[in-house]
N, C-alpha and C positions, 0 to 999 in steps of 0.2 A: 555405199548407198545409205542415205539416212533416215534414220528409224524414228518413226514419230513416237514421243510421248504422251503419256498424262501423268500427270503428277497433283497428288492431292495431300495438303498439309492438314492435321488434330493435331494441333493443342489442347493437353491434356492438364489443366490447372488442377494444383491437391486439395484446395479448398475454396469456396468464395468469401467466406468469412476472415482471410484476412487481409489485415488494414493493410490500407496501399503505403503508408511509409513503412511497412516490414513486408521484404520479399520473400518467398520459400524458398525452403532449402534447398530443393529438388525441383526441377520445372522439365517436365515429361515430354517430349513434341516428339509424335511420330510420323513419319511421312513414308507414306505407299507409293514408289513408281513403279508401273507397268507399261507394258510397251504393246501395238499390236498386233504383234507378230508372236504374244506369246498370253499362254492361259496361263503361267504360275507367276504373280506376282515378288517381285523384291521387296523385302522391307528392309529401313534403313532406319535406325532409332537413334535418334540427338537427342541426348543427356546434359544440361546444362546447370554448373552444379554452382550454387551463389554460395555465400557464407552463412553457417547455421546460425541463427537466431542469437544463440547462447556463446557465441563469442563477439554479439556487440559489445564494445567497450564499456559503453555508457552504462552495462549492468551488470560490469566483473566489478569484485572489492580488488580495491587495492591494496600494499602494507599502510597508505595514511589511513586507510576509512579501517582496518583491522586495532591500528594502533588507536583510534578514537574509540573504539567500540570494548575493546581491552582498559583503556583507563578510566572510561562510564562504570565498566561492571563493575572495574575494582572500587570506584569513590563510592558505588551505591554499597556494594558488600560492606563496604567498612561501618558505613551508617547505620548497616540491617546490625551487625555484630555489636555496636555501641548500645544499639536498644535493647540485644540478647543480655551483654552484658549486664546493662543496668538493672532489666528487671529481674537476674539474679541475687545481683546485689541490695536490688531494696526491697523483695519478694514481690512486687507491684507489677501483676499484669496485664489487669484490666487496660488502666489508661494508655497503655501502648495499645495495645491492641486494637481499641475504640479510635487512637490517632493514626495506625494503619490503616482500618476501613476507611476513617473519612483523607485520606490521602488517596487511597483504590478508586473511592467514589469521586473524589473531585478529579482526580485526571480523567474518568472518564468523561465529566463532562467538560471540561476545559479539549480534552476531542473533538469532543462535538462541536464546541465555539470554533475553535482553530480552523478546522474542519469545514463548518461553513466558511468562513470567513474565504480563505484561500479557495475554495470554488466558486465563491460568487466575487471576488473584488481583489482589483490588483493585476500588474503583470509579468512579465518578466524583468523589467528593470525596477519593480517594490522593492526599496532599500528592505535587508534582513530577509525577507522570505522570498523576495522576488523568485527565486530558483525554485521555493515549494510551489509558488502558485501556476509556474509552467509544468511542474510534474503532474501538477492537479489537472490540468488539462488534457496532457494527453495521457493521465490513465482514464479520463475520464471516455478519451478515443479509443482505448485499445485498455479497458480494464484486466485484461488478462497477462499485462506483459509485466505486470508486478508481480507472479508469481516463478520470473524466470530470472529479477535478481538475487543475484548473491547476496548472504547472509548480512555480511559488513557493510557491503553496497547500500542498503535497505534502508540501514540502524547509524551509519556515520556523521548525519548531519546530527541528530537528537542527541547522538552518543558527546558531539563535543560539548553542543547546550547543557547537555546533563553534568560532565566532567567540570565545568568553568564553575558551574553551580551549587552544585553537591561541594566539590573539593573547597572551598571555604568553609561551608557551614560543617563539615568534616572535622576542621580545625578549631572554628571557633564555637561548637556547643558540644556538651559529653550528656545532654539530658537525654535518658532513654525515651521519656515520651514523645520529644524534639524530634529523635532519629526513626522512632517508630514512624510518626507520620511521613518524614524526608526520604528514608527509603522505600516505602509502598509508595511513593507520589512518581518518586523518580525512576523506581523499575518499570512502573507502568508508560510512563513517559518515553521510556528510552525503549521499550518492548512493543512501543504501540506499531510501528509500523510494520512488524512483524506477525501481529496481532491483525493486522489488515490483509495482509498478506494472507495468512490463514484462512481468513473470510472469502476468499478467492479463488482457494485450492478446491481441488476433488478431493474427499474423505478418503477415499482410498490411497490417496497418495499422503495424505496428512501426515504428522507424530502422530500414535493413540493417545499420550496424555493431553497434545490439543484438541480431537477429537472428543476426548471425555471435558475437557473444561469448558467448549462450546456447548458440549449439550448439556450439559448443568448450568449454563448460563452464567458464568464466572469469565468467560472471553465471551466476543461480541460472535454472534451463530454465522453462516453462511447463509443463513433462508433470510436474516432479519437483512444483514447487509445486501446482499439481491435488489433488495427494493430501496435503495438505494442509488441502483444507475436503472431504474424503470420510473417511466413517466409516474410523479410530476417533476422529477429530480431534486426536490426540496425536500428533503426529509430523512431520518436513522444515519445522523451524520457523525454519531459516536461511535468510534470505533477499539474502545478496551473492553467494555463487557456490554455496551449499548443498552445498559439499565437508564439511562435516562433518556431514553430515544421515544416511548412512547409517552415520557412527563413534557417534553420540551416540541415534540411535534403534534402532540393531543393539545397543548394549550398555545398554539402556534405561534409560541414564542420567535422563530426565525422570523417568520411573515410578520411580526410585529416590525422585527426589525428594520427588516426589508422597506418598508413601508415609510418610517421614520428616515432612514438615510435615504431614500428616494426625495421625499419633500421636502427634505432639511436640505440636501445636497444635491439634489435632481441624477444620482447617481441608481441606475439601473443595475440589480443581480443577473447576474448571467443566468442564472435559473427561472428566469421570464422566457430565454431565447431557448428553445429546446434544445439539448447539447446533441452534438453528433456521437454516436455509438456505435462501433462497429464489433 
């Protein structure tokens, strides 16, 4: 004899908040058949298990992005120890030091240019950066998914720019005030996108000494970069200590620009078009 059902399918999603090109790990769907011939229902639970998040390829390091990131540190180290060196040897420590700072401070704001630049203009085929300006986009869709690569992952592309660059001027200057500035320019350089990264994390899950160098204002904070992906999305676009974020968006140096290559070149910022956020 045949026994009539019902059958009713939930769909139990873990969250709505995320982006649809990243699926959850875990996708829940519970389905109740009862029959009626009977008051105690069956349950039947289908577990449909995707791959977690953190073994997308696209944001393991590999040994090249390790090996670029290992011979950045080493060319920048060599540079910091020329300047130790020297201003042992000539007891002169101011001018290093004064060429440190303005190295700290110029990569922050060379951030900031970069930084715009590759979210407003460019695309994936931009000779040289075309690759940063697609990353720039879709963190700009899923800001959160920069805090689930891997360390070398993060740091590989800058780490080789750093290496190619530092490593000459390694060989050809021994002046400590030279290296002072070259390796504060180029730590920061090679540490910025980690340094972004940070901007992004939960506190609680942070290092303490990045948590204490955010809130001393020596890296760029998490409340400053925030407003950053909130409307108008033009603006705090430094990201090593974001000390020039309110010089450069207080005297709206971008929107100048913007402005100029618009009429010079009828070339529109993407930061006119409201970016998707999710």
């Amino acid at each position: 004899m045949a026994v009539p059902l019902q059958a009713k399918c939930t769909p139990s999603p873990i969250t709505n908040n995320i982006p649809t090109n990243h699926h959850p790990s875990i996708l829940r769907v519970t389905c109740l058949i009862t029959t009626t011939t009977t008051s105690h229902p069956n349950s039947v639970k289908l577990v449909v298990v995707n791959p977690p998040l953190s073994s997308d390829p696209t944001l393991q390091s590999t040994w090249t992005h390790r090996f670029w990131v290992a011979t950045g540190c080493t060319t920048v180290l060599v540079s910091f120890a020329k300047s130790i060196i020297g201003g042992f040897a000539s007891h002169l420590w101011l001018e290093p030091a004064l060429a440190g700072f303005s190295g700290y401070m110029l990569a922050d704001l060379g951030s900031g240019v970069y930084h715009w630049a590759v979210d407003n203009y460019g695309d994936e085929s931009t000779p040289l950066v075309g690759t940063h300006v697609e990353d720039s986009q879709d963190h700009h869709k899923s800001p959160w998914t920069i805090t689930r690569r891997q360390f070398a992952n993060n740091l590989h592309f800058l780490a080789r720019t750093t290496t190619l660059t530092v490593l000459p001027l390694d060989l050809a200057f021994s002046d400590h005030v030279v290296h002072g500035f070259v390796s504060a320019f180029a730590f920061c350089v090679l540490f910025c996108p980690q340094f972004h990264a940070w901007a992004h994390g939960t506190k609680s899950k942070l290092p303490p000494l990045a948590v204490v160098l955010q809130d001393t204002g020596l890296l760029v904070s998490r409340t400053q970069h925030m407003n950053h992906h909130r409307k108008p999305y033009n603006n705090n676009y430094c990201v090593v200590s974001g000390a020039w974020n309110k010089v450069l968006d207080g005297s709206k140096v971008f929107e100048a620009l913007e402005m100029v290559l618009y009429f010079k070149l009828g070339v529109r910022p993407r930061s006119w078009t409201e970016p998707h956020s999710e």
